[in-house]
C-alpha positions in Angstrom: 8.6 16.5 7.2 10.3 12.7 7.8 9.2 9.7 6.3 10.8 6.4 8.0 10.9 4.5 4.9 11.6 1.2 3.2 12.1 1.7 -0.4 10.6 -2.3 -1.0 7.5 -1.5 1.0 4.3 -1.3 -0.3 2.5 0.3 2.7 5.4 3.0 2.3 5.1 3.4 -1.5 1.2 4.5 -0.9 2.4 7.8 1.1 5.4 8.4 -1.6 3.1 8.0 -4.2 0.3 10.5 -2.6 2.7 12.5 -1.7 4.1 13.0 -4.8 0.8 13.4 -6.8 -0.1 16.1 -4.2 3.5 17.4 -4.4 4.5 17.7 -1.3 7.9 17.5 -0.9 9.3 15.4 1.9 12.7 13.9 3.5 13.3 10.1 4.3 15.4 7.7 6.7 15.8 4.6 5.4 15.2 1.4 7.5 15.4 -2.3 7.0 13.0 -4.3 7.0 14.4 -7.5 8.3 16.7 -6.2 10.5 14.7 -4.3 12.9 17.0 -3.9 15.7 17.6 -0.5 15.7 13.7 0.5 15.5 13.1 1.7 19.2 16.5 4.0 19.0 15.1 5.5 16.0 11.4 5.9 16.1 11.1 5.1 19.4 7.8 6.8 20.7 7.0 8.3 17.4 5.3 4.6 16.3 4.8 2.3 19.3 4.1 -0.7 16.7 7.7 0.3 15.3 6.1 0.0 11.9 6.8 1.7 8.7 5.9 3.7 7.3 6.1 6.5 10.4 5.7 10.1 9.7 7.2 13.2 11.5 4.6 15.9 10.6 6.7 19.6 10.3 5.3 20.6 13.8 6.6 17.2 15.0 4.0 15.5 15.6 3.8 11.4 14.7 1.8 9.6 12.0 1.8 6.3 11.4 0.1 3.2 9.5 0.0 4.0 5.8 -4.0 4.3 4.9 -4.2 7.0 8.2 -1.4 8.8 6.8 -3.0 8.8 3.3 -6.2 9.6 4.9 -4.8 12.5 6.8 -2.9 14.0 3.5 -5.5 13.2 1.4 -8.3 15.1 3.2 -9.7 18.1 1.5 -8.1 17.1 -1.9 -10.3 14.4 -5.0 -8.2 11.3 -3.1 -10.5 11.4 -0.5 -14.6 12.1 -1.3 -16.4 14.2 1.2 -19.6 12.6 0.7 -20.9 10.4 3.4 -21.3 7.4 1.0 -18.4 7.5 -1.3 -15.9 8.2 2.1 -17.5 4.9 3.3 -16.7 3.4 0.4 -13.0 4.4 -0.2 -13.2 3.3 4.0 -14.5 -0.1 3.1 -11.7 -0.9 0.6 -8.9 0.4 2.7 -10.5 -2.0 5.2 -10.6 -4.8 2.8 -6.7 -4.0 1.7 -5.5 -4.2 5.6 -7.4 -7.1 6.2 -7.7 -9.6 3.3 -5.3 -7.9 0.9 -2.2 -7.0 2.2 -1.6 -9.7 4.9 -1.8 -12.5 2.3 -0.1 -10.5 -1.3 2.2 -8.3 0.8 3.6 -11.3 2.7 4.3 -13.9 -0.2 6.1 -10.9 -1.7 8.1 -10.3 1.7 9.2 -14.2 1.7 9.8 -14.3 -2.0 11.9 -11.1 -2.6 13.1 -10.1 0.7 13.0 -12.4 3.4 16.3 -14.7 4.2 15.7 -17.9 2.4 14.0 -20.7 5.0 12.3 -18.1 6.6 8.9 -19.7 5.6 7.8 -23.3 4.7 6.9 -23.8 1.2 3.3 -24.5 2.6 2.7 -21.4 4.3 4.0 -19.3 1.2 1.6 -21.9 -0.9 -1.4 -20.3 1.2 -0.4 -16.8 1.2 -0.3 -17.2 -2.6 -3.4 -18.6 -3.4 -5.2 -16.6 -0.5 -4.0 -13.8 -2.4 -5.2 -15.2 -5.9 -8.5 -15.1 -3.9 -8.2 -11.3 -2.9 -7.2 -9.9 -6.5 -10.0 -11.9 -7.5 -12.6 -10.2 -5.8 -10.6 -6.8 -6.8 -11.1 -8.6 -10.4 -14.8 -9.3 -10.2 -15.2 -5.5 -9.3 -13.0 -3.8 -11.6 -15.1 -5.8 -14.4 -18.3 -3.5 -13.9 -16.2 -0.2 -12.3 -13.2 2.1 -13.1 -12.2 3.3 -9.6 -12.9 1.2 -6.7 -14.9 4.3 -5.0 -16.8 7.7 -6.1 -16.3 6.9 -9.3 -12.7 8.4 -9.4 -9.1 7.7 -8.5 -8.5 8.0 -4.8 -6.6 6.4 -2.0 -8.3 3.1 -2.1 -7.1 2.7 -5.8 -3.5 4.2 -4.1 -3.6 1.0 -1.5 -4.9 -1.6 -3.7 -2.2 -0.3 -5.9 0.9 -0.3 -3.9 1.1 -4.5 -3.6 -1.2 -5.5 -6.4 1.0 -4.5 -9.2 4.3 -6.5 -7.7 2.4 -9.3 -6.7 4.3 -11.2 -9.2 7.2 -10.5 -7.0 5.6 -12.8 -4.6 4.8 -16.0 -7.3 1.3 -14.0 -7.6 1.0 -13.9 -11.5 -1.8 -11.2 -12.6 -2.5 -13.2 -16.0 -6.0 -14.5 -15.4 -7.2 -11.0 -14.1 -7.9 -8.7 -17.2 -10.0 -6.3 -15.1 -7.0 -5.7 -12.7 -4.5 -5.1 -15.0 -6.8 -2.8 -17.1 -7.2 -0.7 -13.9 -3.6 -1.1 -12.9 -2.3 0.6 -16.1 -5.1 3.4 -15.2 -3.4 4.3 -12.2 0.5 4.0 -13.8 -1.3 7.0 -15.8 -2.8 9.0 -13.5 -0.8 12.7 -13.3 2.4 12.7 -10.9 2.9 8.8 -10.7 5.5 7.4 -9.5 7.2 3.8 -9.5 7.5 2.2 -6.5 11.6 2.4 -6.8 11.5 6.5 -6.5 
């Protein structure tokens, strides 16, 4: 099995980390992420977006975008609930991540730590930052009256709110004012086969 892989991705350190809690061993190509050039040679029809991460299955067969691989590794195991309810429910945070989360904590990250300097305006990483304030708050807010953000146990919406929420400061996001987060955060850093997003 191939990963296409960018060690300073988030969306790629959710299927390392799953992968490694469910040990399943894997191998992995390497490929920038601001230099994208050489994307269609390599993936080519595997991931039409040209995303990672993309994932070669053993019978060769693509996956890609990082909550459908988790899904489709995570099925049949505790990281994903098989009642109707608590599935909606890890579905409705994984939702939440893509859409409010990620585009706004994932991207003041990318411009502070990776990005070639003038890439943004001050102003546009100034919204990203505080919209990103605004989704750890909700996350915050949640955390203050739950453990696990569905089912009542660790599962692949913890695994994707994970990933970019605890390197948000890499972004100018500080996680100071969120008790609840960080609490939950240091739940997950102890959950059995962990990983740091550098492995």
């Amino acid at each position: 099995m191939l990963l296409y892989n960018s060690q300073v991705s988030g969306n790629c350190y959710k299927v390392r980390l799953l992968l490694a809690h469910l040990g399943i061993p894997f191998e992995r190509q390497e490929m920038d992420v601001v230099d994208r050039s050489d994307r269609p040679g390599i993936i080519g029809d595997a991931n039409p977006a040209l995303r990672v991460p993309t994932l070669i299955l053993d019978d060769g067969r693509p996956l890609a975008e990082s909550n459908a691989i988790m899904s489709y590794f995570a099925e049949g195991t505790d990281y994903l609930p098989t009642d109707r309810y608590d599935r909606a429910q890890v579905l409705q945070w994984l939702f939440f991540e893509q859409y409010q989360h990620e585009p706004n904590v994932a991207v003041a990250r990318f411009l502070v730590k990776v990005a070639p300097e003038g890439t943004a305006s001050p102003a546009f990483l100034a919204e990203r930052q505080a919209a990103s304030h605004g989704a750890i708050g909700i996350m915050d807010r949640y955390l203050q009256t739950h453990e696990w953000f569905a089912a009542g146990r660790y599962s692949i919406a913890d695994i994707a709110l994970y990933a970019y929420t605890h390197v948000a400061p890499e972004g100018g996001v500080a996680l100071d004012d969120y008790a609840a987060v960080q609490a939950w955060m240091a739940r997950v850093a102890a959950q059995p086969g962990h990983v740091t997003i550098d492995w």
